[in-house]
C-alpha positions as CSV (number, residue, x, y, z in Angstrom):
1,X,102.3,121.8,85.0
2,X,104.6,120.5,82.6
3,X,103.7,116.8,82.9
4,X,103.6,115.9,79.3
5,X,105.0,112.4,78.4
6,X,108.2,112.7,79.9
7,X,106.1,114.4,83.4
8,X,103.4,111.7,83.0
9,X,106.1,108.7,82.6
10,X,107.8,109.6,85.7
11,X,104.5,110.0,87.7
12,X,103.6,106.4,86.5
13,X,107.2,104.7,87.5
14,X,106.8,106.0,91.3
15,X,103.2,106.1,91.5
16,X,103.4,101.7,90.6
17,X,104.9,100.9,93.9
18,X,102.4,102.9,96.1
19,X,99.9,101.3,93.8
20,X,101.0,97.4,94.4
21,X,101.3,98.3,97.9
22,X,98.2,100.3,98.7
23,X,96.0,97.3,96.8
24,X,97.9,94.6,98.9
25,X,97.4,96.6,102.2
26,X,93.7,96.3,101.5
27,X,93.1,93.7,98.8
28,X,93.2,90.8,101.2
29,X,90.6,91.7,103.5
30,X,88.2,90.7,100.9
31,X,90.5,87.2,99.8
32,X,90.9,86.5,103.3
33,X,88.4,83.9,103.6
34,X,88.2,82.5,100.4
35,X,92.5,82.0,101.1
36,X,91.6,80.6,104.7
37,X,89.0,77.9,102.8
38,X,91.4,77.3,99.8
39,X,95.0,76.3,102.6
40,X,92.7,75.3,105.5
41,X,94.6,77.5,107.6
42,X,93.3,79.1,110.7
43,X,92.1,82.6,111.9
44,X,95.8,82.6,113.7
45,X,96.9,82.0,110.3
46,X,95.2,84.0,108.2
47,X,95.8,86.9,110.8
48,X,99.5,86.0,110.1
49,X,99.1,86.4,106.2
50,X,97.5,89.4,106.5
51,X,99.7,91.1,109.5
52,X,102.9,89.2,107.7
53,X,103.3,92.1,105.3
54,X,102.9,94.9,107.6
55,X,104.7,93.6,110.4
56,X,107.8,93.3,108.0
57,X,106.6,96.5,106.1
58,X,106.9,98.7,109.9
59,X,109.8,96.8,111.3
60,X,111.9,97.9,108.1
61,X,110.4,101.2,106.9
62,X,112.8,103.4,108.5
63,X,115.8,101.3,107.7
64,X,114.6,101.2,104.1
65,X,115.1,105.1,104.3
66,X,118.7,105.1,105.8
67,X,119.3,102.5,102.7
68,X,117.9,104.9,100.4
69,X,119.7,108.0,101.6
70,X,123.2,105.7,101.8
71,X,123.1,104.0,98.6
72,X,120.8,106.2,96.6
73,X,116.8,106.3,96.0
74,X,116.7,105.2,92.3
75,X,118.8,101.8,93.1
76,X,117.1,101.0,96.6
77,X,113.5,101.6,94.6
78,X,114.3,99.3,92.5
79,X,115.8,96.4,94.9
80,X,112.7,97.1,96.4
81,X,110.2,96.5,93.4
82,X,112.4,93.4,92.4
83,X,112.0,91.6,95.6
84,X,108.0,92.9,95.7
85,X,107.8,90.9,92.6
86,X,109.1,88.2,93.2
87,X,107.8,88.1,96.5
88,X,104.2,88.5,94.6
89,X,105.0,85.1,92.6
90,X,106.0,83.4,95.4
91,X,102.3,84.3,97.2
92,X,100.6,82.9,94.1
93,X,102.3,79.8,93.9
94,X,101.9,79.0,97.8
95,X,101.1,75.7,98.0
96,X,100.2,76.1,102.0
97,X,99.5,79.0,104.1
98,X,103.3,78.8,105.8
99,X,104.5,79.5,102.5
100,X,102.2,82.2,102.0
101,X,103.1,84.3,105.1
102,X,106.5,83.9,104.4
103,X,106.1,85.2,101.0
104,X,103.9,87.9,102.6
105,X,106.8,89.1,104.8
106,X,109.4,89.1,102.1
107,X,106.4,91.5,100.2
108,X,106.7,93.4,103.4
109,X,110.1,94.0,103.0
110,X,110.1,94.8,99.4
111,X,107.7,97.6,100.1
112,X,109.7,99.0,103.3
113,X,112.3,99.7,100.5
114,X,110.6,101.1,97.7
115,X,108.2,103.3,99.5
116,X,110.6,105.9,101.2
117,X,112.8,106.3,98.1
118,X,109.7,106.7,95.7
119,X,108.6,110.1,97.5
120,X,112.9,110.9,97.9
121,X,112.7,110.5,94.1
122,X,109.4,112.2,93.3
123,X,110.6,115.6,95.2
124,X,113.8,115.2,92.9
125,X,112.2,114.5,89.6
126,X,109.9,117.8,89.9
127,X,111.9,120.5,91.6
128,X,109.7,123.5,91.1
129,X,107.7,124.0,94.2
130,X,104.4,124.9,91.9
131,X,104.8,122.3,89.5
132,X,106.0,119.7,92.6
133,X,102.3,120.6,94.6
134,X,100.1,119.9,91.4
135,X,102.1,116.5,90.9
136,X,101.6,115.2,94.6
137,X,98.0,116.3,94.8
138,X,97.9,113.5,91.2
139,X,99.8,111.2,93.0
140,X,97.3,111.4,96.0
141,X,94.8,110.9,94.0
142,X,96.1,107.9,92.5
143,X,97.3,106.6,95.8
144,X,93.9,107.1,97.3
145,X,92.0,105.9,94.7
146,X,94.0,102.4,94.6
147,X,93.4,102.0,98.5
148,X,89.4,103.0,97.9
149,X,89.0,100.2,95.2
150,X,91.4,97.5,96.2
151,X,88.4,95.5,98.0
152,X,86.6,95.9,94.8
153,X,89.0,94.8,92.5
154,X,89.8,91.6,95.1
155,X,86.4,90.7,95.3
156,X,86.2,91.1,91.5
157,X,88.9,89.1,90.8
158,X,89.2,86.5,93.8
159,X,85.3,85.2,92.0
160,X,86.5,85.4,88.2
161,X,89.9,84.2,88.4
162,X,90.9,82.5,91.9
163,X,92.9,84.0,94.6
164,X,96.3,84.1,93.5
165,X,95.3,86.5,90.6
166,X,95.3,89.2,93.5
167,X,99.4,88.7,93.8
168,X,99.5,87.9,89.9
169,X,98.6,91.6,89.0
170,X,101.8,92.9,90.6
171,X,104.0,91.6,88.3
172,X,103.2,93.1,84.9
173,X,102.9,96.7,87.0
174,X,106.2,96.1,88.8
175,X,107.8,95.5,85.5
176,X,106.3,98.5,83.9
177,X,107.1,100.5,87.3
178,X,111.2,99.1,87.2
179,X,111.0,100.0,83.2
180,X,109.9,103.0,83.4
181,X,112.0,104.3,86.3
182,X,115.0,103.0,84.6
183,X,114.3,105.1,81.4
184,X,113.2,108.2,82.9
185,X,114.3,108.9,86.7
186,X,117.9,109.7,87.0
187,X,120.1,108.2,89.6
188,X,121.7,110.1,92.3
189,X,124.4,109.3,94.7
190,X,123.9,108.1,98.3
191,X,125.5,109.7,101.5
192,X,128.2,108.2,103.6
193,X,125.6,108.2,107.2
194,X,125.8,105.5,109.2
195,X,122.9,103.1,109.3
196,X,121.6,102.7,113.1
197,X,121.9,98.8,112.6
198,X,121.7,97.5,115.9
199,X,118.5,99.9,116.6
200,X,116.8,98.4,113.6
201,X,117.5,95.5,115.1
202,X,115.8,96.1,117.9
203,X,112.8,97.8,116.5
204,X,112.5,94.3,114.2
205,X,112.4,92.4,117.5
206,X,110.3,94.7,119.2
207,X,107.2,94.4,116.9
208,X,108.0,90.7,116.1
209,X,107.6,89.7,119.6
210,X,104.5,91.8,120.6
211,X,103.0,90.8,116.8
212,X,103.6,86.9,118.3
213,X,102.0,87.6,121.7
214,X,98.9,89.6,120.3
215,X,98.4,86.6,117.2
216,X,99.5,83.3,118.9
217,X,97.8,84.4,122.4
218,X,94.3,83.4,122.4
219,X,95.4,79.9,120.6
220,X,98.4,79.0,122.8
221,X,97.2,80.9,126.2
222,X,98.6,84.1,127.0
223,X,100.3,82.4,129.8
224,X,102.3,79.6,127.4
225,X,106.0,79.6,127.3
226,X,106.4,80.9,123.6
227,X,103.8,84.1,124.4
228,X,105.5,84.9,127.7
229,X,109.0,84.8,125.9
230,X,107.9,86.6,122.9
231,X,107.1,89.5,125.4
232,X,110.1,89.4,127.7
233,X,111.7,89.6,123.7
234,X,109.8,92.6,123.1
235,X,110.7,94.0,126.6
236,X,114.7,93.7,126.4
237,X,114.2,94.8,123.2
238,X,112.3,97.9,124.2
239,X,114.9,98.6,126.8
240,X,118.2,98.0,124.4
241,X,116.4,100.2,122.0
242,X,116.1,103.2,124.7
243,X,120.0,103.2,126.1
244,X,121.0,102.8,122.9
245,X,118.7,105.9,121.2
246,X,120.3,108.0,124.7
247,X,123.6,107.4,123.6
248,X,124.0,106.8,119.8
249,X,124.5,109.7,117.3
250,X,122.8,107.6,114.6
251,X,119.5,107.2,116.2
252,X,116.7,105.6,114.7
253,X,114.1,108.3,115.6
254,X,114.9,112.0,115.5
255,X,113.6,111.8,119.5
256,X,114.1,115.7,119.9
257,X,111.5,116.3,117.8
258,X,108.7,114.4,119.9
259,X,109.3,117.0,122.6
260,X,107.0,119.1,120.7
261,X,103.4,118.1,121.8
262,X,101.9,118.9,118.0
263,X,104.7,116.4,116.5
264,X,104.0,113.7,119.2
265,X,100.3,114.1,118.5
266,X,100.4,113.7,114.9
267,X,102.3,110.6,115.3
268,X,99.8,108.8,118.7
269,X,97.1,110.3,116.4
270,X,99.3,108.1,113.2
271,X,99.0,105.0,115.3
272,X,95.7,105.2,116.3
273,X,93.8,106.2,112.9
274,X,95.2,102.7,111.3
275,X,94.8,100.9,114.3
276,X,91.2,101.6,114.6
277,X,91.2,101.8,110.2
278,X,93.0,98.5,109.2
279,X,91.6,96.7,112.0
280,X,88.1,97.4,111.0
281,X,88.8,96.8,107.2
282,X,90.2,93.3,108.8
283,X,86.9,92.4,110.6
284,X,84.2,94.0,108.2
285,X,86.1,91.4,105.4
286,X,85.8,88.8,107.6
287,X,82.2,89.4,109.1
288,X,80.5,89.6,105.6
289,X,81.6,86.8,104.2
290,X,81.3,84.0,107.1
291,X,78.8,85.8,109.1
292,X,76.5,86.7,106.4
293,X,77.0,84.5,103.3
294,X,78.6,87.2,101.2
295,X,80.5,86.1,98.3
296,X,84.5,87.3,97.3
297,X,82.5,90.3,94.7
298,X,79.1,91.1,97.3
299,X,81.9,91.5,100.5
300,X,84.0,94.2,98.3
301,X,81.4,96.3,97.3
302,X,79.5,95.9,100.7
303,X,83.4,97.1,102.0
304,X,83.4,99.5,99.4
305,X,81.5,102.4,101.6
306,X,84.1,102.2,103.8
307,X,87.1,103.0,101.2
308,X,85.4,105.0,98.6
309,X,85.1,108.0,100.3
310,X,88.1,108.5,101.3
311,X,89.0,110.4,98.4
312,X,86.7,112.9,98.9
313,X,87.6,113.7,102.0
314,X,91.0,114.3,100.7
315,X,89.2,116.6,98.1
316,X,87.2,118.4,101.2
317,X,90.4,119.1,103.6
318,X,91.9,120.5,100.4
319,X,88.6,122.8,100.1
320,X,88.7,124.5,104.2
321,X,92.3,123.6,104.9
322,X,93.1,127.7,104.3
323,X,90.8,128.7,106.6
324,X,90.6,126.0,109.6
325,X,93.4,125.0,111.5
326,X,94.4,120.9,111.1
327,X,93.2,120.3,114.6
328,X,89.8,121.3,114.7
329,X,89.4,119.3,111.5
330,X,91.3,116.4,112.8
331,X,89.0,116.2,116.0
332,X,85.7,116.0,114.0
333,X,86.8,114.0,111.3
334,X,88.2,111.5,114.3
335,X,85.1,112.4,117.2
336,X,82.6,111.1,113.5
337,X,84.5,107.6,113.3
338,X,84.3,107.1,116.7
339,X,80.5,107.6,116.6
340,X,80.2,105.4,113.7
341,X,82.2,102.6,114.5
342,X,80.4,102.6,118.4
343,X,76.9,102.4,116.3
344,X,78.0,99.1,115.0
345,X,78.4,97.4,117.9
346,X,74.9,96.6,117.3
347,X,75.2,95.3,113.7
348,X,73.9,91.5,113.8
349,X,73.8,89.0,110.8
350,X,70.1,90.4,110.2
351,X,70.4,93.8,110.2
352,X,69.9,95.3,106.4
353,X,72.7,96.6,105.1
354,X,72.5,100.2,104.1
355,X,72.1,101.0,108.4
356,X,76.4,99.8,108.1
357,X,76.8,101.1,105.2
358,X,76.0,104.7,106.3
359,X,78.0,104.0,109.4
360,X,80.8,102.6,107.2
361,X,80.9,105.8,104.1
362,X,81.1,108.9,107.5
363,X,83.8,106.5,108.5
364,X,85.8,106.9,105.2
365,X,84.6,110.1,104.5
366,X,86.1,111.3,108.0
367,X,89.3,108.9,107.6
368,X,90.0,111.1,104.1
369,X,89.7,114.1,106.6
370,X,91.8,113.0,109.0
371,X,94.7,111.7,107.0
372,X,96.1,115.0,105.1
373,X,94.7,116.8,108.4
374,X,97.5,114.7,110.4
375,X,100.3,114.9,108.2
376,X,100.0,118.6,107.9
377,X,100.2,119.5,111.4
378,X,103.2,116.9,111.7
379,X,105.0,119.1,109.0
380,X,103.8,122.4,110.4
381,X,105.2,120.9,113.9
382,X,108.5,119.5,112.5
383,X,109.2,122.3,109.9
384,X,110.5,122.6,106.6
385,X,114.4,121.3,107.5
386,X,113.0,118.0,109.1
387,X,109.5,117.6,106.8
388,X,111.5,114.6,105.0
389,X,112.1,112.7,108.3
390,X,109.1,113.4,110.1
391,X,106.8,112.0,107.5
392,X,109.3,108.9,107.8
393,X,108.5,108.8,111.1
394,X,104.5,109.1,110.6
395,X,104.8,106.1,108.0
396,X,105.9,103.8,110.2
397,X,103.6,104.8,113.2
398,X,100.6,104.1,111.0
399,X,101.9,100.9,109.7
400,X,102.9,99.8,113.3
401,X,99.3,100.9,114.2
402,X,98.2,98.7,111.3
403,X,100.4,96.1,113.0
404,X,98.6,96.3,116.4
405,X,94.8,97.0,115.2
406,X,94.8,93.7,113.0
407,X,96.4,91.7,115.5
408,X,94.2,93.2,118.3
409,X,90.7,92.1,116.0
410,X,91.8,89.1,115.5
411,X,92.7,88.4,118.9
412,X,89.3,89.2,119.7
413,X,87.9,87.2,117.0
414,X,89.6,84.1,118.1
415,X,89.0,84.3,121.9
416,X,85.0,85.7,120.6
417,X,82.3,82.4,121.5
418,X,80.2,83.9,118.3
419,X,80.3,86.5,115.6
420,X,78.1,88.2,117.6
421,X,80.1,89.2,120.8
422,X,83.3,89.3,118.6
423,X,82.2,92.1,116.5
424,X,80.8,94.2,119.3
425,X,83.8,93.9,121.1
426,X,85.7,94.6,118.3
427,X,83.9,97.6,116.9
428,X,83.9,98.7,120.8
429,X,87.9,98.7,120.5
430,X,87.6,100.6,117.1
431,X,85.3,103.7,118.1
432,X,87.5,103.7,121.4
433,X,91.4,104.2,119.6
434,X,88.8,106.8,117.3
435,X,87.6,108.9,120.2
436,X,91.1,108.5,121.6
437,X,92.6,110.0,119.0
438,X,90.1,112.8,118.7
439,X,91.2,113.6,122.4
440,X,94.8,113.4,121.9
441,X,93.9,116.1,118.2
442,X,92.5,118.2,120.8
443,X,94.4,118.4,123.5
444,X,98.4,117.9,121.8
445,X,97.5,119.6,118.5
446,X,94.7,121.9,118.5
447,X,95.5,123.7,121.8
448,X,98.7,124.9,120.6
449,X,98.1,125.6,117.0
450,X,97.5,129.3,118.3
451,X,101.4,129.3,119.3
452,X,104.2,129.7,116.3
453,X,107.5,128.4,116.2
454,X,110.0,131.0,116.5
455,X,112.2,132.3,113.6
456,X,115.2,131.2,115.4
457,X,113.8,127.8,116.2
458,X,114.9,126.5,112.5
459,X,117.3,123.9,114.3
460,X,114.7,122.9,117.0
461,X,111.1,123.3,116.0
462,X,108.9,122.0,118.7
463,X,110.6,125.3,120.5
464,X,107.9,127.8,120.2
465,X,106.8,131.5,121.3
466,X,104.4,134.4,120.7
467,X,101.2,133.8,119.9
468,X,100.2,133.8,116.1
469,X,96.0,134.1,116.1
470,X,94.2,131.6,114.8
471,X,94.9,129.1,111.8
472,X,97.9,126.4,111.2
473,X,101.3,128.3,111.9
């Protein structure tokens, strides 16, 4: 692979923004609590600061791509490392915890438009198909890796420096990101496609609305005038979004492809892998520290089982992906978290640790199983014409699922009479969107990974016909 300087440079100026935004995605679970002491805010308010930065993130993921394609990848990357940044600053500096969901949303938005052109501009800067599969599997590992250790390094640096230091790290890495891509990615010129605004639009109101509902719910009543209009919201949203998808030739969603069952499964399995994922990293932050005593560093590397084996599972679907199909793996790896979460629905403030973390590392191991597992069958189901859009697609299903799980937990942690009840119920709801999805691998994807889509079929994939044996098609 010819990643010398020059190869290694470019790796680090895309690789920074998955980095800021993979720690940030995680890194608070551990600085929740200590934030939520430092602002006296609430457990509605903390669940805004963390769900701020996804609900912005999901809401403008697929816009940031239609940016990206219209304007060009290099210039939208860096708009969108600029306003992470500053965005960053403005998290440290909050002096209350409004301020600091606000800045979390702008952060949101600054990552919806640097993480679609980053992979756009990766795929450009190393052509070569050979030299292209040894750089992603790199940039997985780094990606991975940053996700596995983020509660660490929170926890580490929440007790030695305070808790802005987790938003203060961005900025010499953004800089060094925007440097670096300015010296050694070359630009390229946008396209003249329309941007679906109004669509966008509604998507933005859609999860705003139901984000609202789920968060301010158990505080207001889910029968208060601002809940019941924040779901009407998200209804006429819902129902502009459909007549105008049926009619409009700039659609948000490529919605032909979900007629194939495989591409549809990949994308409920998305949703319900960082529903069940990020909710639990949400809670399992949240129970160590106030139900058990832990401290910023003891609840990072109590969280650490659940993140640091992640990798490995990457490493391990690598190892039998030629010779098992992406369903059957998917299915175990999701039927395993399932099982695990379920077992801690008996986890009490008592209870020694290692019985969790167990429960905690076959969680992570299996989510590193699941997550290359998923994305492969949604680009065997899509094809190699529509691979760039469908993993669009599956990026903002996780993150919306991401959305909804941390919401969900901390719906049930605010309506819970005791850390007791609330964590059953919660880990109840995890192992449940687990075994769901394992159902949904089985029954959408792995039941028709026997059938290959037909030569002629390079236009519409999800069409399919003769049977190919066993393995992914």
């Amino acid at each position: 692979m010819s990643t010398g300087p020059p190869g290694a440079m470019k790796i680090t100026a895309l690789a920074s923004g998955f980095v800021m935004a993979s720690l940030d995605a995680t890194v608070m679970q551990v600085a929740g609590p200590t934030i939520q002491l430092s602002l006296h805010a609430s457990l509605t308010q903390l669940t805004w600061a963390v769900d701020g930065y996804v609900l912005s993130f999901a809401a403008l993921l697929m816009l940031g791509g239609g940016l990206a394609n219209r304007l060009g990848a290099r210039r939208v990357y860096l708009w969108g490392m600029g306003v992470f940044g500053a965005a960053s600053l403005a998290c440290a500096l909050a002096p209350g915890v409004a301020a600091l969901i606000a800045a979390r949303l702008l952060q949101g938005a600054g990552a919806a438009l640097f993480m679609p052109s980053s992979l756009a501009l990766l795929v450009r800067a190393f052509p070569g198909a050979r030299e292209r599969a040894k750089v992603l599997g790199v940039w997985s590992a780094v990606v991975s890796s940053s996700m596995a250790l983020g509660p660490t390094i929170g926890g580490v640096m929440v007790g030695a420096f305070g808790w802005p230091s987790i938003f203060l790290v961005n900025l010499p890495v953004g800089a060094a990101g925007m440097l670096l891509t300015r010296r050694h990615i070359a630009a390229a010129e946008g396209d003249a496609l329309p941007l679906a605004i109004a669509g966008h639009g509604a998507v933005i109101v859609l999860l705003a609305g139901g984000s609202f509902a789920l968060i301010e719910g158990p505080r207001l009543g889910w029968a208060a005038a601002p809940v019941t209009g924040a779901v009407a919201a998200a209804v006429l949203a819902t129902g502009l979004l459909i007549g105008r998808e049926r009619r409009a030739r700039d659609q948000v969603m490529p919605w032909a492809l979900f007629r194939g069952a495989r591409f549809a499964g990949a994308n409920a399995v998305g949703f319900l892998f960082n529903a069940a994922f990020y909710g639990s990293l949400f809670l399992v932050g949240l129970y160590v520290q106030q139900a058990r005593g832990a401290t910023p560093l003891q609840a990072g590397l109590q969280i650490l089982p659940l993140t640091v084996f992640i990798p490995a599972g990457n490493v391990a679907f690598a190892r039998v992906s030629g010779r098992v199909a992406a369903g059957p793996v998917l299915t175990a790896a999701l039927l395993v978290a399932g099982a695990a979460s379920l077992a801690l629905t008996a986890l009490s403030p008592s209870t020694p640790w290692w019985p969790p973390a167990v429960a905690l590392a076959a969680t992570g191991l299996a989510g590193g199983l699941a997550v290359p597992a998923m994305t492969a069958a949604l680009v065997d189901a899509a094809g190699a014409r529509h691979a760039g859009i469908a993993g669009s697609v599956l990026n903002a299903n996780r993150q919306i699922g991401s959305l909804v799980g941390i919401a969900s937990i901390g719906a049930v942690l605010a309506a819970a009479p005791g850390w007791a009840t609330g964590a059953a119920v919660s880990f109840g709801l995890v192992g449940a969107a687990y075994l769901t999805g394992a159902l949904v691998a089985w029954c959408l994807i792995h039941r028709r990974e026997a059938v290959r889509p037909c030569a002629a079929a390079r236009d519409a994939p999800v069409r399919t016909c003769g049977a190919a044996g066993r393995g992914r098609p």
